[in-house]
C-alpha positions in Angstrom: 24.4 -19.8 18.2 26.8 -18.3 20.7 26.3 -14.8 19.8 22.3 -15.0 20.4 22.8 -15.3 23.8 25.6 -12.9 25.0 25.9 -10.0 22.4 23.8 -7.0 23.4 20.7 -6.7 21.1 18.9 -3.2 19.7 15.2 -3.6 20.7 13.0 -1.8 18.0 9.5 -1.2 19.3 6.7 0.0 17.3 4.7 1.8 19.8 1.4 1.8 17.6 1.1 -1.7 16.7 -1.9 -3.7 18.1 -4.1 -0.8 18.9 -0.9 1.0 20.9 -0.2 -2.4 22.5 3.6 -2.3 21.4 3.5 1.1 24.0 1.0 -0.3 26.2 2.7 -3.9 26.8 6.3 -2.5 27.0 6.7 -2.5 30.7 5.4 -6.1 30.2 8.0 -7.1 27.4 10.9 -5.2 28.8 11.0 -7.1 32.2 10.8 -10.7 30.6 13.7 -9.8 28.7 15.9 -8.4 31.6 14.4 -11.6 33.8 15.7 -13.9 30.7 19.5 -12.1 31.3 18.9 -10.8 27.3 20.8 -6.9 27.1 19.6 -4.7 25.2 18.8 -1.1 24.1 15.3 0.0 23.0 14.0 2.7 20.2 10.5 3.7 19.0 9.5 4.2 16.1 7.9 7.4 15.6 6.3 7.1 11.7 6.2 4.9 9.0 9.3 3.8 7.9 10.9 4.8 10.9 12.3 1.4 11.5 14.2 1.7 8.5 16.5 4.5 9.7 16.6 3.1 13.0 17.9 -0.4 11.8 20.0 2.2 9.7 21.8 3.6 12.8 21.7 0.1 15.0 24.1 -1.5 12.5 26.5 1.6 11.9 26.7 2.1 16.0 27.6 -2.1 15.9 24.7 -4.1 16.7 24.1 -7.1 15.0 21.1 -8.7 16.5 17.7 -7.2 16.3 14.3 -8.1 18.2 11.4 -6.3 16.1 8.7 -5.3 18.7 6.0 -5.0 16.8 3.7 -6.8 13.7 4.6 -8.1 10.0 5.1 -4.5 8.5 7.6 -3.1 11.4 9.5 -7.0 10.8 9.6 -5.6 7.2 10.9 -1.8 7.3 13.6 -3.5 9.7 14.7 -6.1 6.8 14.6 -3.2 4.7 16.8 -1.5 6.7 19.1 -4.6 6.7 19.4 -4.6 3.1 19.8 -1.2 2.5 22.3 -0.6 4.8 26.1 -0.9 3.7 27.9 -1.6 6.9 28.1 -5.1 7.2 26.7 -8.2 4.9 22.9 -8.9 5.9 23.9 -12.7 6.5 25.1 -11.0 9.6 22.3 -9.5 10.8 20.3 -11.9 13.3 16.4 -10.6 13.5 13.9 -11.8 16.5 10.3 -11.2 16.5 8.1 -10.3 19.5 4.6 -10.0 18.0 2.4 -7.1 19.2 1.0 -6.7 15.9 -2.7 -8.2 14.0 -1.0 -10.1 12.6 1.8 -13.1 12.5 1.9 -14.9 9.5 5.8 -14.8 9.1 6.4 -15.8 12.7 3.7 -18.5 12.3 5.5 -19.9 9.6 8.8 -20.4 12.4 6.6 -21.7 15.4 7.1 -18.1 16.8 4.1 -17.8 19.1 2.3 -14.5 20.3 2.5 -14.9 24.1 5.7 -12.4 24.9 7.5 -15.0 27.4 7.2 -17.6 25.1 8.6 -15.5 22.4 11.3 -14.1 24.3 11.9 -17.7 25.9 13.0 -18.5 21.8 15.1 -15.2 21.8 17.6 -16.6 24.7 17.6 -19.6 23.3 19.6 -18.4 20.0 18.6 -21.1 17.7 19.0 -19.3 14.5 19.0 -20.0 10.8 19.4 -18.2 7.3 16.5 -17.7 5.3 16.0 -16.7 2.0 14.9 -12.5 1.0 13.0 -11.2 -1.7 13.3 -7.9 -3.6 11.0 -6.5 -6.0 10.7 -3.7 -8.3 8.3 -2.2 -9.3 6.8 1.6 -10.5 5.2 4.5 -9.2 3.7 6.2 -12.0 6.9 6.9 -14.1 9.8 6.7 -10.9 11.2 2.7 -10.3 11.2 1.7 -6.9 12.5 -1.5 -4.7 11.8 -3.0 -1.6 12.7 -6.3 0.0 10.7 -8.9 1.8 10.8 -12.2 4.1 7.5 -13.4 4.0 4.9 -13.1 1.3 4.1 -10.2 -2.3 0.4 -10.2 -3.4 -0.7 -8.6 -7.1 -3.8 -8.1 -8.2 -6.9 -8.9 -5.9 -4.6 -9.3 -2.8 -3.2 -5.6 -3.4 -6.8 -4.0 -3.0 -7.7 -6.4 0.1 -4.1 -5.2 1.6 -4.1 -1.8 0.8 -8.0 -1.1 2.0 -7.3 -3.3 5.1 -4.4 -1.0 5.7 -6.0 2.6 4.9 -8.4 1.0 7.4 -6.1 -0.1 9.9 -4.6 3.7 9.8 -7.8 5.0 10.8 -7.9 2.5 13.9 -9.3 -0.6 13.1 -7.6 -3.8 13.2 -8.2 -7.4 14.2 -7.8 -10.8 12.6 -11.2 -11.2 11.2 -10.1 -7.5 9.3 -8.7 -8.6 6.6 -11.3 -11.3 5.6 -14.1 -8.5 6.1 -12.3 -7.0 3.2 -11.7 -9.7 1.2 -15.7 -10.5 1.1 -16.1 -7.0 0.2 -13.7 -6.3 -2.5 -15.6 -8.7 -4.5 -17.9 -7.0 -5.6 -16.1 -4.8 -7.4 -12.6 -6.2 -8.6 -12.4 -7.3 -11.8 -9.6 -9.7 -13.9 -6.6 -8.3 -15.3 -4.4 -9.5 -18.2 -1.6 -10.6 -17.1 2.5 -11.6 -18.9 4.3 -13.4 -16.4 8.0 -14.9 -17.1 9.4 -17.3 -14.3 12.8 -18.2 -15.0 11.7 -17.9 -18.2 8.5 -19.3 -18.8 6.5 -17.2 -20.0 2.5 -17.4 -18.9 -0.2 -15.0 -20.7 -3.3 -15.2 -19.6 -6.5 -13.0 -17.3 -5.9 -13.7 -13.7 -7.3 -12.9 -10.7 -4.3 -12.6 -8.1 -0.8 -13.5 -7.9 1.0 -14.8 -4.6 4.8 -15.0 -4.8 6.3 -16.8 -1.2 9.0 -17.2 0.8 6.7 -18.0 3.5 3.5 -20.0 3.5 1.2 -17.5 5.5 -0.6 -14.1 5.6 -4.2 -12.3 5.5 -4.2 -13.6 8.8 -3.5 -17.6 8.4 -4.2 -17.9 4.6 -2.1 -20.0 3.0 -1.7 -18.8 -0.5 1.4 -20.9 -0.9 1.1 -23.8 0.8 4.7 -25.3 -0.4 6.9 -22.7 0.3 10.2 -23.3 2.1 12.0 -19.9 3.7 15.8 -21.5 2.8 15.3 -23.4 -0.9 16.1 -20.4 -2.5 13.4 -20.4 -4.5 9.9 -18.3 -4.2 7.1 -20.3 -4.8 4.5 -18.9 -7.1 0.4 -19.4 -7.1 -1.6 -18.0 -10.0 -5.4 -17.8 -9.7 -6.5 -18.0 -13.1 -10.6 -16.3 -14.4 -12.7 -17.5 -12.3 -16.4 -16.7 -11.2 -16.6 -14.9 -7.7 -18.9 -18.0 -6.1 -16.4 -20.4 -7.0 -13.8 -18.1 -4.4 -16.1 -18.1 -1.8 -17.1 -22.1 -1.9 -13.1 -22.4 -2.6 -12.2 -20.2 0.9 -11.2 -22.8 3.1 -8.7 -24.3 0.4 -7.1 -21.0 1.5 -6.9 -22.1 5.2 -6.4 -25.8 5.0 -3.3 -25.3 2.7 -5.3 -27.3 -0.1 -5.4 -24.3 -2.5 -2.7 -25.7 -5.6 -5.8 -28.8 -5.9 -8.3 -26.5 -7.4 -8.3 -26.6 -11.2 -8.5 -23.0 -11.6 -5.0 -22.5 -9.5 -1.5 -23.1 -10.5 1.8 -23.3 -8.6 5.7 -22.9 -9.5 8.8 -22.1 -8.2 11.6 -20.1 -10.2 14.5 -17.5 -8.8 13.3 -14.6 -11.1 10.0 -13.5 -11.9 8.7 -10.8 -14.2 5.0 -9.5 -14.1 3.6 -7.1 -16.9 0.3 -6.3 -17.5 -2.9 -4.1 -19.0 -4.3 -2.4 -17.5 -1.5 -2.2 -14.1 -1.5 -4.7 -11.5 -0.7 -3.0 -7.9 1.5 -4.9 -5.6 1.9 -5.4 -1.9 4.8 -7.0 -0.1 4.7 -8.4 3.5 1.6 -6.4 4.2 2.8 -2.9 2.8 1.1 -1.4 0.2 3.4 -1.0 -2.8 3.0 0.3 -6.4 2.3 -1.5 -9.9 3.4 -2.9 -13.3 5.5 -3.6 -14.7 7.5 -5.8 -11.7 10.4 -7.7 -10.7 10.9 -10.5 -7.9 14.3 -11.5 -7.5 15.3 -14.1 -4.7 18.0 -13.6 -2.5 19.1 -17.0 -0.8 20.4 -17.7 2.5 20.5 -13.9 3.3 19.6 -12.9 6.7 19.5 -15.2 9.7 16.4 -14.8 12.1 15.5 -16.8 15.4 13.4 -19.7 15.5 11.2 -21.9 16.9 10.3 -24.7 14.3 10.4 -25.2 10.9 8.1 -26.2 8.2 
């Protein structure tokens, strides 16, 4: 697309991500962009859900391309910015990733790669496409709450892996093998919950142990809890892991990896446009890697809605 490659882009840098790599490496990034001819303007973030404001003020001073400096929850508050913005239609919006985070799942998904010239190599090369959004809603105690996302939500055993790898990752730690630490150890204590789910409606009752809804196909670091998924089908695609004992999760861990998950009898997969999840006691959500809130929940897919640069598709 023409307007990849001439239009000035807003760079939003998360300083922190990586272990302060996104402030360490910026010297680094900032000169592979000027050597690829890309214009631009940079911001920090300075707190959580900074990038939201800033994406906030990017669109209403013009820009209309976006390179995310940073890992899978910066890329997030940015499209949440996008959608929560009023300025212009989010189909307008063009988002680029440069990956200084832990993680990469929704770039892995789009053959976006971690080395920064490669990365920014895809960036002047402009070839973009639309992919589908997701917005959820969910509940903080009593108060409703939304929040939209490209990649991948998580209820149930996936929200207390995500949310302990992330009080973790606030104290300092981080690393790919991170979020597998806590998956081993969460184990030991989680339990099933009830669950009502309605998918377009169908309606499933039943004890599960943790629901995936995609738009993407990775996360946790390379997982592949929905191994089908298609960014631009308008559909999210939906994996239920039903009762089951904790030994048959471990001997069943590289079905997560090898994107052979759906074949275990104890695992079902759908698709649908609107999802409903209620349950007793609460399920608590994550979306795109951000610790969320709980029961009772919405997913609603928003098709075709924001257009990002690629590398490959799925």
């Amino acid at each position: 697309m023409e307007e990849t490659r001439g239009a000035q882009w807003m760079v939003i840098v998360n300083p922190n991500a990586g272990k302060g790599l996104g402030r360490k490496d910026w010297t680094r990034i900032s000169a592979f962009l000027m050597a690829r001819g890309i214009r631009f303007t940079p911001v920090f973030t300075e707190a959580r859900r900074h990038a939201i404001r800033l994406t906030h003020e990017a669109i209403a001073k013009g820009f209309r391309q976006i390179i995310v400096v940073g890992g899978d929850g910066t890329m997030n508050e940015v499209v949440n910015g996008v959608f929560t913005q009023d300025q212009v239609p989010s189909a307008e919006i063009v988002l680029a990733m440069i990956s200084v985070g832990t993680g990469n799942d929704w770039g892995k998904m789009f053959g976006i790669p971690h080395q920064y010239e490669a990365a920014i190599d895809l960036i002047s090369r402009g070839n973009a496409m639309l992919q589908d959004a997701g917005k959820v809603s969910y509940f903080h105690g009593t108060h409703q709450e939304h929040r939209y996302f490209l990649n991948i939500a998580g209820l149930g055993f996936d929200a207390v892996v995500t949310r302990r790898t992330n009080l973790q990752k606030d104290k300092g730690r981080s690393g790919k093998a991170l979020y597998f630490y806590n998956l081993l150890r969460s184990l030991i204590l989680y339990r099933h919950t009830y669950v009502e789910v309605e998918i377009d409606g169908l309606r499933i009752s039943q004890d599960v142990f943790t629901i995936s809804i995609g738009i993407g196909r990775y996360s946790g670091g390379g997982m592949r809890q929905t191994p089908q998924a298609r960014p631009d089908d308008g559909l999210f695609d939906i994996t239920i892991v039903k009762k089951i004992r904790k030994g048959e999760i471990i001997l069943s861990l590289k079905k997560l990896y090898d994107g052979t998950i759906l074949e275990h009898p104890k695992i079902e997969g759908y698709t649908g446009r609107v999802v409903l999840i209620d349950s007793d006691p609460l399920i608590h959500l994550e979306a795109d890697g951000e610790s969320l809130g709980h029961s009772p929940i919405r997913f609603d897919i928003i098709p075709k809605s924001i257009r990002i640069i690629y590398g490959s598709l799925p």
